[in-house]
Backbone bond lengths (Angstrom), bond angles and torsions (degrees), N, CA, C in turn:
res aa  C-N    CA-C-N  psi(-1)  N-CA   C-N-CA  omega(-1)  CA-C   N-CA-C  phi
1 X - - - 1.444 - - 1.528 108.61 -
2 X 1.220 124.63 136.44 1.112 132.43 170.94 1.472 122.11 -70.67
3 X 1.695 116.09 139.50 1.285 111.65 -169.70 1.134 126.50 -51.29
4 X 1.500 141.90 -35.83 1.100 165.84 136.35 1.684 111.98 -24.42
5 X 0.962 119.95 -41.00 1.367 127.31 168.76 1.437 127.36 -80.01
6 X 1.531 91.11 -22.91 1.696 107.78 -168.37 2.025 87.78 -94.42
7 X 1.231 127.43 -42.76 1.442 123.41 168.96 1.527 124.34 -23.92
8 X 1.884 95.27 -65.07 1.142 146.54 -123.63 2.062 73.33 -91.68
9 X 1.220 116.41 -63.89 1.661 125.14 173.35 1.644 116.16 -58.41
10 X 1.166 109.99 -51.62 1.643 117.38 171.78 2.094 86.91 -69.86
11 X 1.185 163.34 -74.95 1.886 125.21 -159.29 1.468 100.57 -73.92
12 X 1.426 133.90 -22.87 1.315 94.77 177.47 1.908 108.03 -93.14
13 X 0.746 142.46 40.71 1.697 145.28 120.45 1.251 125.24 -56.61
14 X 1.566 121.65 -13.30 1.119 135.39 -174.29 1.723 106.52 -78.29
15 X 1.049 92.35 -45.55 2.228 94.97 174.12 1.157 106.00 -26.44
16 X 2.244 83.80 125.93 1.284 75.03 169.00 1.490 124.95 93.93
17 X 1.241 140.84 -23.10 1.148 160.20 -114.56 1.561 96.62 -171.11
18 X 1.504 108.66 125.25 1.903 115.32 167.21 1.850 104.33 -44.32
19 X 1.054 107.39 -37.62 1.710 107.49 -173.62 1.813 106.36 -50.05
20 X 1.718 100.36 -38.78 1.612 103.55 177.01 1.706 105.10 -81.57
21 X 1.328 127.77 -23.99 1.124 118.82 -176.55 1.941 111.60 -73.84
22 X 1.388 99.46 -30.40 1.302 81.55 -169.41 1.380 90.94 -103.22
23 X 1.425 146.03 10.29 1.349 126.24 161.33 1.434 105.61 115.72
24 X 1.443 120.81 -17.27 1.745 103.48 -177.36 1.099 121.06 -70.29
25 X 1.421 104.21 128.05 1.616 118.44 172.13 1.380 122.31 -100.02
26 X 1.077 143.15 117.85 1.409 150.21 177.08 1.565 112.59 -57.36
27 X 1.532 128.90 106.44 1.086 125.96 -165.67 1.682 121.57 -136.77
28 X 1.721 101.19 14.08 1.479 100.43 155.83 1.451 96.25 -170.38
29 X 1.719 103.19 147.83 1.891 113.20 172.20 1.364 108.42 -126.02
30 X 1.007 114.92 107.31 2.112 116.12 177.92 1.720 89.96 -87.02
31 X 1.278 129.73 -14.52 1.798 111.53 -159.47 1.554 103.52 106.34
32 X 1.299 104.56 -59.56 1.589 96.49 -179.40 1.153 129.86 -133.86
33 X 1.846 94.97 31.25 1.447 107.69 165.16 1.199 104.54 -135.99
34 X 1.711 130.66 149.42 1.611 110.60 152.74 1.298 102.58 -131.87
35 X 1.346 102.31 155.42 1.653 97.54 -167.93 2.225 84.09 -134.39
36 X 1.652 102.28 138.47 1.234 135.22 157.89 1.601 118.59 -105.97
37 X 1.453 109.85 143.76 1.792 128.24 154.95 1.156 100.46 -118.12
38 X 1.660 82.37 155.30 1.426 117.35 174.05 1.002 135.30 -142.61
39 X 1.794 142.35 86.33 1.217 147.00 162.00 1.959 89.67 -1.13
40 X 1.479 101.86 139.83 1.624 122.25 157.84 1.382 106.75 -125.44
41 X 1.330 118.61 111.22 1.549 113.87 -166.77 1.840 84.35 -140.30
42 X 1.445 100.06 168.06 1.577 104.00 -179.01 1.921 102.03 -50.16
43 X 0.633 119.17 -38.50 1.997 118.20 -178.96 1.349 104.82 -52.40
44 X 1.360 110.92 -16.27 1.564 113.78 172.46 1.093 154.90 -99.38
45 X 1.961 83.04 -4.08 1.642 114.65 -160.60 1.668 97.10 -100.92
46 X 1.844 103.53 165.33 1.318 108.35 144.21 1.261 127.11 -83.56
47 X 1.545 120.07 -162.31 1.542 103.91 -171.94 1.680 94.05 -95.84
48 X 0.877 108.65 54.17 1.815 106.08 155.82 1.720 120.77 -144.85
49 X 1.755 75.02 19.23 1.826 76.44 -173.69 1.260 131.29 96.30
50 X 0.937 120.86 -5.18 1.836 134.37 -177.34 1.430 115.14 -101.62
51 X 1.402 110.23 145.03 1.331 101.64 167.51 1.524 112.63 -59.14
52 X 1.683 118.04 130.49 1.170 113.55 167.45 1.427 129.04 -61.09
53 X 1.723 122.65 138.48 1.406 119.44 -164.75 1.863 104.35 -70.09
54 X 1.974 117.93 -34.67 0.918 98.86 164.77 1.497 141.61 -33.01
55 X 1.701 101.55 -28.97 1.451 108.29 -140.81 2.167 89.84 -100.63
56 X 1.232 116.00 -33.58 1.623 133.61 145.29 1.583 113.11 -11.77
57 X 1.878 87.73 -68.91 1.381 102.30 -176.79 1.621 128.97 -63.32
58 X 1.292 110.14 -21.90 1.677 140.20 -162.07 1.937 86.52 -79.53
59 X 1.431 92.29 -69.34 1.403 102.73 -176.31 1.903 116.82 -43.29
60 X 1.277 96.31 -76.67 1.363 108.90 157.68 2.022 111.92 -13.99
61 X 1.010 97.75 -97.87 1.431 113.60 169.33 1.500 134.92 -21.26
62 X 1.659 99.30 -44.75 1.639 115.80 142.74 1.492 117.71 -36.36
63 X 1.261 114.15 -68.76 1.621 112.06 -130.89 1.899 72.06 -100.16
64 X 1.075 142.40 -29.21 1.304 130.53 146.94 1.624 132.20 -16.75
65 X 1.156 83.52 -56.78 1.567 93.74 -164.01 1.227 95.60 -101.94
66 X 1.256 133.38 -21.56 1.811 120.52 -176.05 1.409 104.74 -85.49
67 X 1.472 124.03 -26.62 1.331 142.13 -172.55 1.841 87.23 -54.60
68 X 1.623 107.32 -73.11 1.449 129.58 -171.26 1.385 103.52 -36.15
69 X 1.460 121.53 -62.47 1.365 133.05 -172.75 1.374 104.82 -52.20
70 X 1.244 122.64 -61.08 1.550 120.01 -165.35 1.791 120.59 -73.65
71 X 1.677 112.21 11.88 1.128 102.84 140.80 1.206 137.27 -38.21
72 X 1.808 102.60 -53.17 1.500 100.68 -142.18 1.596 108.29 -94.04
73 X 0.977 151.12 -149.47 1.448 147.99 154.93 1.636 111.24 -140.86
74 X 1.277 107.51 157.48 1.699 105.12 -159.82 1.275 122.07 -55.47
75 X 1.269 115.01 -29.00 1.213 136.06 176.54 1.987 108.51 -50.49
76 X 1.269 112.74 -45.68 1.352 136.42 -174.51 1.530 92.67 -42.19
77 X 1.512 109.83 -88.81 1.249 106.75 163.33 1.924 89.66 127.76
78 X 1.425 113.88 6.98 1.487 136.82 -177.98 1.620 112.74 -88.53
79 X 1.057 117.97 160.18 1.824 116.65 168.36 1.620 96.89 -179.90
80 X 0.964 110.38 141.63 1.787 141.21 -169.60 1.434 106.63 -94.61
81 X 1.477 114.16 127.47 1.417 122.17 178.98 1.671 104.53 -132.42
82 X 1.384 116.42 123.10 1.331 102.30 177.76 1.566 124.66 -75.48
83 X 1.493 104.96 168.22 1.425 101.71 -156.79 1.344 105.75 -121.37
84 X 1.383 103.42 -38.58 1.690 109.80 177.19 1.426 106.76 -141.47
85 X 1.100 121.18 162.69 2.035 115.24 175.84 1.946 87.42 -140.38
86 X 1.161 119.87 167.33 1.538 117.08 160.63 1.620 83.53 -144.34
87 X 1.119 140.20 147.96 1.230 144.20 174.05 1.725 105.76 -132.74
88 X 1.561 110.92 120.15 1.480 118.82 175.72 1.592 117.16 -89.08
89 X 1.424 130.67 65.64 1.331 122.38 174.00 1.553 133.61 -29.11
90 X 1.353 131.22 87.54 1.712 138.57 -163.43 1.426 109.70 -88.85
91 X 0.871 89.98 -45.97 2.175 91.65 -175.41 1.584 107.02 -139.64
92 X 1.469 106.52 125.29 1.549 103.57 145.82 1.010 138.54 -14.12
93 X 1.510 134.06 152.85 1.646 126.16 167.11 1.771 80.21 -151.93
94 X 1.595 94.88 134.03 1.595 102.98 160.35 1.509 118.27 -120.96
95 X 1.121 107.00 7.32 1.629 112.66 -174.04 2.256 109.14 167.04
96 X 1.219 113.44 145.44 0.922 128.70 147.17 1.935 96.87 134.77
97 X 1.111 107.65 -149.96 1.627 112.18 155.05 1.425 125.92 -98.32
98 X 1.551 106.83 141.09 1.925 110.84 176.55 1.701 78.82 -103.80
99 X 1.907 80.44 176.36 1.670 88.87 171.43 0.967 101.60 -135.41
100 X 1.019 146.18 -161.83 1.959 135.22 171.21 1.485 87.53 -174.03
101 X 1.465 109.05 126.40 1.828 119.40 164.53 1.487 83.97 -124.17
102 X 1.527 107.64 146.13 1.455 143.94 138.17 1.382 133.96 -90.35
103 X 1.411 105.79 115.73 1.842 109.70 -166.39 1.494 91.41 -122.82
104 X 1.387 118.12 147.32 1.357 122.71 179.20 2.137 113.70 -91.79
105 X 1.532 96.15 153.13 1.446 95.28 -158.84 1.247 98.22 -109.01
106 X 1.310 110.36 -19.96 1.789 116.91 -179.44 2.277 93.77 -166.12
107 X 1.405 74.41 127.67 2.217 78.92 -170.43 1.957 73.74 -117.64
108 X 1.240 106.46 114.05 1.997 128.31 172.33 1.197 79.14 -126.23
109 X 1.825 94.50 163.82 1.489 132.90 -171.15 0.875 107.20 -50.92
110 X 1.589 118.97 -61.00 1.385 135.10 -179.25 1.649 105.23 -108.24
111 X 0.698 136.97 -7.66 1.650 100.97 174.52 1.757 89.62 -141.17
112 X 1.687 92.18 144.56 1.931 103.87 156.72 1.358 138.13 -118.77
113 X 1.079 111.11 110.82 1.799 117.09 -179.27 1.175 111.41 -67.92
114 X 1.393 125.47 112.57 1.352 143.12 173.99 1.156 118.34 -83.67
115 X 1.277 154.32 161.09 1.691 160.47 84.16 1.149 117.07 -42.94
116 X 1.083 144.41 137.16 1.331 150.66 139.75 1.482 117.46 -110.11
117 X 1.511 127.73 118.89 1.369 144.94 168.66 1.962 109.91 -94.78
118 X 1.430 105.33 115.45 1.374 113.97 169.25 1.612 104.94 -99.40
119 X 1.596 97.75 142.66 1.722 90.56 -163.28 2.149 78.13 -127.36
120 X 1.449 115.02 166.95 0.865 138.27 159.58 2.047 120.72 -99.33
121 X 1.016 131.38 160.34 1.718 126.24 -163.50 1.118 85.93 -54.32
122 X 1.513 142.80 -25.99 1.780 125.85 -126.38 1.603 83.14 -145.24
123 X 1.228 119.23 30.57 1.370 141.47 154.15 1.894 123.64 43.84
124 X 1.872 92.65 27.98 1.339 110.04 150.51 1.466 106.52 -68.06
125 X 1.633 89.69 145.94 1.619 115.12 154.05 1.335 103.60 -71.54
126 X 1.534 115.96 126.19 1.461 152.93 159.60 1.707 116.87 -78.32
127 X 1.410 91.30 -47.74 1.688 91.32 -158.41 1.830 96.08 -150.26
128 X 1.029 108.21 151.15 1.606 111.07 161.91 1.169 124.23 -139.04
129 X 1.215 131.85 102.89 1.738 127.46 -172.45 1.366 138.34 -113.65
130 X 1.298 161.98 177.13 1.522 134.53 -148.81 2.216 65.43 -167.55
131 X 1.294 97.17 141.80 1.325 123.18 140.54 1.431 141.15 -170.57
132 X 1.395 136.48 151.90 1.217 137.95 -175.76 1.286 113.93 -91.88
133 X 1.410 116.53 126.01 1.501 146.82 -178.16 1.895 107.01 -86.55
134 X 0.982 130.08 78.00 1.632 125.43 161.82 1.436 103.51 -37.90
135 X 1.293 128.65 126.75 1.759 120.08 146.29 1.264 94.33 -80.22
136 X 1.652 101.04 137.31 1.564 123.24 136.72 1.526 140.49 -102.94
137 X 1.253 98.40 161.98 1.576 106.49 152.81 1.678 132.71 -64.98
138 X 1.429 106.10 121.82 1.469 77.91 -172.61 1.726 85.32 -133.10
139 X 1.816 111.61 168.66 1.454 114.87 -172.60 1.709 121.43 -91.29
């Protein structure tokens, strides 16, 4: 499947799903990176105007855990649930697009240590986050 096709199948899985409510679109897969954007519009903010850190974390947590998941292939019979996130908020955002890629820090049998980097258009760090991926069993 072509990358573009393989995108194009990984956002529409999103239906339906907070990932479609708040707008993240999945917009690159190397294998062992995936990187999401995200419109920051008032739907995104707290009440002082900022992107909310919840909403950081949401993102974050995505490209975490979809990163984890798309190891395996159906056949595997595996799927990734996160377990913990800690998210370090660095800079403000009041408007434009972040991006957030997830690269793995340690890929074990059972568990995956993530990074997550939030970038701003002008390719400041926004956000920095670490979480653990459980593998499961699935039927």
């Amino acid at each position: 499947m072509k990358t573009d096709d393989f995108l194009a199948k990984l956002n529409e899985s999103n239906h339906n799903t907070v990932m479609k409510t708040l707008g993240i679109r999945y917009i690159e897969f190397t294998g062992d990176t995936l990187t999401a954007e995200m419109e920051v519009t008032p739907k995104t903010h707290q009440p002082m105007g900022l992107l909310h850190g919840g909403v950081n974390a949401v993102l974050a947590e995505t490209v975490g855990s979809y990163l984890s998941i798309l190891q395996f292939k159906k056949e595997d019979k595996k799927s990734a649930v996160g377990i913990n996130i800690q998210v370090n908020h660095m800079r403000a955002v009041r408007s434009g697009k972040v991006f957030a890629t997830a690269r793995f820090l340690r890929k074990g049998s059972s568990l995956h240590f993530m990074e997550i980097i939030i970038k701003n258009e002008t390719g400041h760090i926004t956000a920095q986050a670490t979480m653990t991926n459980k593998i499961i069993d699935v039927k």
